[in-house]
C-alpha positions as a printed NumPy array, in Angstrom:
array([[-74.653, -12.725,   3.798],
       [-73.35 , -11.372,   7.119],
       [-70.34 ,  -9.342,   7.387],
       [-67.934, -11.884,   9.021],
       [-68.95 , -14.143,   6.128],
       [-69.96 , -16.562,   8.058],
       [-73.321, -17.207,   6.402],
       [-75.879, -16.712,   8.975],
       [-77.623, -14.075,   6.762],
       [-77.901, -11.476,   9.622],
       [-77.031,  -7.449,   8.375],
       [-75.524,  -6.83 ,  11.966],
       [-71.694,  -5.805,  12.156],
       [-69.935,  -8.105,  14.338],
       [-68.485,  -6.321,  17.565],
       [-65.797,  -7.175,  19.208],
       [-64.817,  -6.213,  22.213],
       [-61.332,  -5.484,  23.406],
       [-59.502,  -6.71 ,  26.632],
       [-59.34 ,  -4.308,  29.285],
       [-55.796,  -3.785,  30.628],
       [-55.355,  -3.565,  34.2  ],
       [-51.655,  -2.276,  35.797],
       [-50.67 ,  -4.02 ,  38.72 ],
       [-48.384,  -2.126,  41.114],
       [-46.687,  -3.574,  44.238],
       [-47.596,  -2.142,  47.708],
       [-44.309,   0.36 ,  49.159],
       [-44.909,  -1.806,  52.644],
       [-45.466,  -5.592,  52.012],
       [-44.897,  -5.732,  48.336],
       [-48.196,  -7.272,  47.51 ],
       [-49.203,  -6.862,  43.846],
       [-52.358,  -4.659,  43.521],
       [-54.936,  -3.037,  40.652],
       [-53.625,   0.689,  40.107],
       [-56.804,   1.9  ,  40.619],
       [-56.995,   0.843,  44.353],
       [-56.512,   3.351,  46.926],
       [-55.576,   0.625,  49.289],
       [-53.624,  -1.87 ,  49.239],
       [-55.781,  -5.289,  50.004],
       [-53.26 ,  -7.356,  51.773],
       [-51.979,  -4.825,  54.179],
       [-54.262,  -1.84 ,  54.182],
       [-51.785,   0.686,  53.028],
       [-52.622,   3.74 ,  51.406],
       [-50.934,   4.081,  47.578],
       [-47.853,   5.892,  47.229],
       [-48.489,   8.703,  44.095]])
């Protein structure tokens, strides 16, 4: 029997793979909402405050 017990027979572990999180931050000119780990902002071009 597998481990997730749900009777399949297979011996492999059953991975599960977590959500990734990504922080929005608004732009300092136009206040556009953007991923954190942009360097600009896509609406307005601005470069990220630090």
């Amino acid at each position: 029997m597998c481990p997730c017990g749900c009777g399949c027979g297979s011996d492999e572990e059953e991975t599960v793979e977590k959500p990734v999180q990504v922080v929005m931050i608004p732009c300092k000119y136009c206040a556009a909402l953007f991923p954190q780990t942009e360097t600009f902002c896509p609406n307005c071009g601005a470069r990220r405050s630090e």
